[in-house]
C-alpha positions as CSV (number, residue, x, y, z in Angstrom):
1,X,67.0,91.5,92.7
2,X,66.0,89.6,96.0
3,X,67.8,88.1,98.9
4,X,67.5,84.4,100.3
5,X,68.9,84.3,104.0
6,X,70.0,81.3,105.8
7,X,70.9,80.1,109.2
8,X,74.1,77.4,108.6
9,X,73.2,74.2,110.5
10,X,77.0,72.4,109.7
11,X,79.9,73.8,109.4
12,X,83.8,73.1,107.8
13,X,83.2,73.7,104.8
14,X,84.4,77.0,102.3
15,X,81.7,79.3,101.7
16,X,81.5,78.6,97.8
17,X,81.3,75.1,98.7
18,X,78.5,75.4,100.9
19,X,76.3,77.9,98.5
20,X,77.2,75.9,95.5
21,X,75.3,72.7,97.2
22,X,72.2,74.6,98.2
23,X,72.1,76.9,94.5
24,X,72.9,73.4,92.4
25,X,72.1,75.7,89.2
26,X,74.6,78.5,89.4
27,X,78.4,77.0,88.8
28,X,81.0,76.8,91.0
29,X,82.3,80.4,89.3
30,X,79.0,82.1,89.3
31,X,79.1,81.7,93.1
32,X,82.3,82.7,93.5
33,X,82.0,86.2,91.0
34,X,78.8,86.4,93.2
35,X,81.0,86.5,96.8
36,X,84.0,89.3,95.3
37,X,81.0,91.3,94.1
38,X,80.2,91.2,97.9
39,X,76.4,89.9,96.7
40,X,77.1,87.6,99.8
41,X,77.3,88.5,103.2
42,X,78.5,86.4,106.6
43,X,76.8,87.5,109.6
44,X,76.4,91.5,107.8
45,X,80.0,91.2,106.2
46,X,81.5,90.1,103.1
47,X,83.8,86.8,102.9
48,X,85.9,85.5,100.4
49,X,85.3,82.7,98.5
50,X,87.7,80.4,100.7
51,X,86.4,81.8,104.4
52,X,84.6,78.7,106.3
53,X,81.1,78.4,107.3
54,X,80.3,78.3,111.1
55,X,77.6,76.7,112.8
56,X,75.0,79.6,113.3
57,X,76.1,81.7,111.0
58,X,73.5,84.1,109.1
59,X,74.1,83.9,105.3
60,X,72.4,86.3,102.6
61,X,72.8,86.3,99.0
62,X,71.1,88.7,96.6
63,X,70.4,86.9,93.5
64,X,69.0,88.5,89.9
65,X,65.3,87.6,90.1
66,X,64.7,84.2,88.1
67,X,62.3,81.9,88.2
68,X,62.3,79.8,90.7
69,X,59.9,76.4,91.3
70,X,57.3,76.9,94.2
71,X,57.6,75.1,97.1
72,X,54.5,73.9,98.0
73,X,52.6,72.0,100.7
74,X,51.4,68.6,100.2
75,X,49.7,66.0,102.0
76,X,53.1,63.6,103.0
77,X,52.0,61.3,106.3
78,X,54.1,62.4,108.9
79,X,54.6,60.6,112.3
80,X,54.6,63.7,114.7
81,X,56.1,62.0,118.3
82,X,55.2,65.9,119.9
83,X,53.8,69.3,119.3
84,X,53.0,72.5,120.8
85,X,52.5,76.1,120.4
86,X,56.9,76.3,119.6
87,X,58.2,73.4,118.4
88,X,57.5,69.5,117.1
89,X,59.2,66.6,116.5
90,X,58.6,64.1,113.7
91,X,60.6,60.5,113.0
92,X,61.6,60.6,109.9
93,X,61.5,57.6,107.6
94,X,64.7,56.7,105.5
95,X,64.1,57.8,101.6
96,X,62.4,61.1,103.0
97,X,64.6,64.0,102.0
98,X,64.5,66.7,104.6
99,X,65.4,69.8,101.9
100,X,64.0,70.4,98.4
101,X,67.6,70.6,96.1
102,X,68.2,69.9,92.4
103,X,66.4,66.2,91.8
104,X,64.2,66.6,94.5
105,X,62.0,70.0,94.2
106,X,58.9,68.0,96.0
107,X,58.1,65.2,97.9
108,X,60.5,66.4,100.6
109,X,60.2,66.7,104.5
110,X,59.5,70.8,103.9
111,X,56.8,70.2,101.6
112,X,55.0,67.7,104.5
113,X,55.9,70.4,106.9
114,X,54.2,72.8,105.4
115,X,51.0,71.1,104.7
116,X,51.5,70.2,108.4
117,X,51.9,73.9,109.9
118,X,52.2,76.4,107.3
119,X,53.3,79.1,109.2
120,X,57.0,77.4,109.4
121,X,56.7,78.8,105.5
122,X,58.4,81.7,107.4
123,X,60.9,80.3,109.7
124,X,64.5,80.0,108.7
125,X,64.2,80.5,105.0
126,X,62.4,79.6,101.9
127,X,63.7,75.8,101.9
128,X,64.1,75.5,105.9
129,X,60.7,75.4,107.0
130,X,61.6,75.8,110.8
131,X,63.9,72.8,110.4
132,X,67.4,73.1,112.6
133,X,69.0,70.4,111.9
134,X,69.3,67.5,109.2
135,X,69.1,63.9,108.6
136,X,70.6,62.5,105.4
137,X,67.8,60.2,102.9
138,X,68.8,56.9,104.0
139,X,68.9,57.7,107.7
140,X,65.7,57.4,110.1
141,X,64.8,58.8,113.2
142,X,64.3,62.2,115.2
143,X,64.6,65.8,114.0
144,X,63.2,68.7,115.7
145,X,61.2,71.7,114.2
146,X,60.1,75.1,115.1
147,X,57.4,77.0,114.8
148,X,58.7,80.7,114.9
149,X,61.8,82.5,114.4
150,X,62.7,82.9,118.4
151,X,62.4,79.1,119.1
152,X,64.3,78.5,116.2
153,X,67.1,80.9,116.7
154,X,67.0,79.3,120.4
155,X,67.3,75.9,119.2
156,X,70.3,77.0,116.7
157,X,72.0,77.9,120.1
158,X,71.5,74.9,121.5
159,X,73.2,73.0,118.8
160,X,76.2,75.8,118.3
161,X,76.8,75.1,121.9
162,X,76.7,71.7,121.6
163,X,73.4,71.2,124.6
164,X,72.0,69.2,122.0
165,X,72.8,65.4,122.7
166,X,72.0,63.2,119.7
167,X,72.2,59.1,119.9
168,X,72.1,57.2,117.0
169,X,72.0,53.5,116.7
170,X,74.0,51.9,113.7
171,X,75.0,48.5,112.2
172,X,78.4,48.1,111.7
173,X,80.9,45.8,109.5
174,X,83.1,43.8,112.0
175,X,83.7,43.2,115.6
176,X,84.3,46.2,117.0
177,X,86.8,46.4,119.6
178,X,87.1,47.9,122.2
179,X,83.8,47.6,123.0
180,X,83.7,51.7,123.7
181,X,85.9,54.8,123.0
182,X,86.2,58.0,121.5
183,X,86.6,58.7,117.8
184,X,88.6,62.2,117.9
185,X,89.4,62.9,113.9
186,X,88.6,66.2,112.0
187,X,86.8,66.0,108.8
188,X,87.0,68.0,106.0
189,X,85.5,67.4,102.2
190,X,87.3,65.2,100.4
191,X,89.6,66.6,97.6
192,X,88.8,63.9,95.3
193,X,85.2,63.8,95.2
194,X,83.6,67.0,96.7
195,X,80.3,65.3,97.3
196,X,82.4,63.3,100.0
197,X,83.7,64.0,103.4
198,X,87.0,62.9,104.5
199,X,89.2,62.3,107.7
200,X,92.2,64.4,107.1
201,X,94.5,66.2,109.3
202,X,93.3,69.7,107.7
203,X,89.4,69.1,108.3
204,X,87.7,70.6,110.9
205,X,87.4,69.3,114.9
206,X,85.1,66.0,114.9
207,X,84.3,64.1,118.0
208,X,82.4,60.9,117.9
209,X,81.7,58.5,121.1
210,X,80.6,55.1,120.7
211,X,79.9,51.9,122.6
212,X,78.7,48.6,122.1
213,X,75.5,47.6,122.5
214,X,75.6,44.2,120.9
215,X,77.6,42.3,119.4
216,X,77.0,39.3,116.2
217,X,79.5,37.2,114.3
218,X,80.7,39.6,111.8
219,X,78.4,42.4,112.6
220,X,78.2,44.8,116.1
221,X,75.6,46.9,117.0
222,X,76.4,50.3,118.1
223,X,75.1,53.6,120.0
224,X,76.6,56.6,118.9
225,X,76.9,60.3,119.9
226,X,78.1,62.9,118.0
227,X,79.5,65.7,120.0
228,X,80.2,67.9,116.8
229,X,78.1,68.6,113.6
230,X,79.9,67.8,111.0
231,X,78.5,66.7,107.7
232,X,78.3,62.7,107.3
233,X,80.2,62.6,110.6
234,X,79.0,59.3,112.0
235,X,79.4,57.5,109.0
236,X,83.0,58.5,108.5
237,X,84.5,58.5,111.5
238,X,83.3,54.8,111.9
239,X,84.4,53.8,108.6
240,X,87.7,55.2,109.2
241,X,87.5,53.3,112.6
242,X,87.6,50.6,110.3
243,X,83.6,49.4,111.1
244,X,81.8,51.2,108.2
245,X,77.9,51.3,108.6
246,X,76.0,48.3,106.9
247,X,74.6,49.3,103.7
248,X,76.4,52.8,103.3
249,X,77.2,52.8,99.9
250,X,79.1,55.8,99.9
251,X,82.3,55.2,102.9
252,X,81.7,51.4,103.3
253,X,81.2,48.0,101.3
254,X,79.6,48.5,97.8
255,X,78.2,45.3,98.0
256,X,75.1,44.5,100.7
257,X,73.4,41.1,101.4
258,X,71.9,42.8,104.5
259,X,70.1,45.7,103.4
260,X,69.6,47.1,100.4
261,X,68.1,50.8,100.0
262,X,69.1,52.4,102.6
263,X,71.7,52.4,105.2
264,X,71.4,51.1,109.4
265,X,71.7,54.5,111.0
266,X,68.8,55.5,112.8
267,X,68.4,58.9,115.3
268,X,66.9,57.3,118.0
269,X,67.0,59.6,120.9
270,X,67.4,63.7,121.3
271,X,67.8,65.3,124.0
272,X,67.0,69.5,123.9
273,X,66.1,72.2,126.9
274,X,62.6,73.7,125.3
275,X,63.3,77.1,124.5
276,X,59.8,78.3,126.1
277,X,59.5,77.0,129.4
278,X,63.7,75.4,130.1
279,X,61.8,72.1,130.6
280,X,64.6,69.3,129.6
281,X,62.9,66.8,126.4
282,X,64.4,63.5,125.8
283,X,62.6,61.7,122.7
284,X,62.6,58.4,121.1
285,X,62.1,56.3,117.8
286,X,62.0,52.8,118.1
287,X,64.3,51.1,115.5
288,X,61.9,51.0,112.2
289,X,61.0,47.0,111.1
290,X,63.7,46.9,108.4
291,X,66.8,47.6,110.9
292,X,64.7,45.4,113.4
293,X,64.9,42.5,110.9
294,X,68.0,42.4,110.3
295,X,68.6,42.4,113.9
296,X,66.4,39.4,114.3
297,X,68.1,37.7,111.9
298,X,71.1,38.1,113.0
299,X,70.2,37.1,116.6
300,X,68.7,33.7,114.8
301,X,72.0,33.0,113.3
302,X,74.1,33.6,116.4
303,X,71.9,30.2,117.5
């Protein structure tokens, strides 16, 4: 037998839910025969299978030893904007998947990570790697990593508390109007496709603010902050807003003569009180040259 522990980063969904996306190889019913057996414990207690995960909560299951694929380091470039003794921050490149899962066992963010600094092998789990919080493949920009378990479990904090401040910039579809507000929706998964998220009455709290920062003919460029965590939050409270991110394929238009292989959402600052010396940390990413492009084009066409 052996125990994997984790640290949940999002929260809203049931526990089976959330297990059965990070163990793609049990089934939904070995994960749940694995909870009533009380193999799975919340924070030192059993759940049942229908119990929601919480932001910070510590997770352990006890598995039957199997085989499992190595995780190993490998050389990936990464573009490190700080580092020191506790923590770094790297901008990630959209296509770079931040967790090895079922189709992507290597060439992740971990695997670069722990090439990088392999002691992070030992921070926040097997497939954490020190990492607090996420970034979906198509999106770009900032994500913060520690180094050891106390300025991780400090970090965690941070982001349960909601000191974290997150700014995103995204492309949207339409003229957005206003020209500011607050999105205040909950989301919950969706109940016709579980690899979705929804806006629906019986999700969890989701708070979203958003203003312009410029605006094309069909098109408006805007800077978002997330004041929750919620899974795929940004993207769906603005599609629901109506303005659905250019090039998501999943909550907006199919079809894109803009971009094509990824989606314009980029992190582009964070803001975090370092958990060693209280010092506040506001970082960057400039917008990468494929979201600039379309940009400039735009601009061009606007005369």
């Amino acid at each position: 037998m052996r125990e994997i522990a984790f640290t949940a980063e999002t929260d809203g969904q049931r526990l089976d839910v959330w297990l059965a996306s990070r163990f793609p190889d049990l089934s939904r019913t070995q994960i749940q025969r694995l909870i009533t057996s009380g193999a799975v414990r919340v924070n030192g207690e059993p759940r049942k299978p229908a119990s929601r995960v919480e932001v910070g909560d510590h997770l352990a299951i006890t598995l039957p030893e199997q085989q499992e694929p190595p995780i190993l380091p490998e050389p990936i470039p990464l573009d490190v904007l700080y580092e020191d003794a506790h923590l770094l921050v790297v901008n990630k490149p959209a296509g770079l998947v931040v967790h090895p899962a079922a189709g992507h066992t290597s060439g992740t963010l971990v695997n670069a990570l722990l090439a990088h600094c392999p002691q992070v092998a030992e921070v926040g789990g097997r497939e954490r790697a020190g990492i607090v919080h996420r970034l979906d493949k198509e999106t770009s920009g900032l994500l913060v990593v520690a180094k050891d378990t106390a300025t991780h479990a400090a970090l965690q904090r941070q982001f349960k508390l909601r000191q974290v401040q997150k700014t995103y910039l995204a492309l949207v579809e339409g003229r957005v109007s206003p020209r500011e507000g607050l999105i205040e929706v909950p989301i919950g998964r969706d109940p016709r496709d579980r690899k979705r998220m929804a806006a629906q009455q019986d999700g969890r709290p989701a708070l979203t603010r958003y203003r312009m920062v410029e605006a094309f003919r069909e098109h408006t460029l805007l800077e978002v902050q997330p004041h929750t965590g919620r899974t795929h939050q940004v993207r769906v409270h603005l599609a629901w807003l109506g303005y659905p991110v250019v090039g998501d394929r999943v909550y907006g238009h199919r079809r894109q003569q803009l971009l094509s292989g990824r989606h314009f959402l980029h992190a582009a600052e964070l803001r975090f009180k370092h958990p060693a010396t209280g010092e506040e940390m506001t970082f960057t990413a400039p917008l990468p040259s494929e979201l600039s492009g379309v940009l400039e084009r735009l601009r061009a066409e606007m005369g």
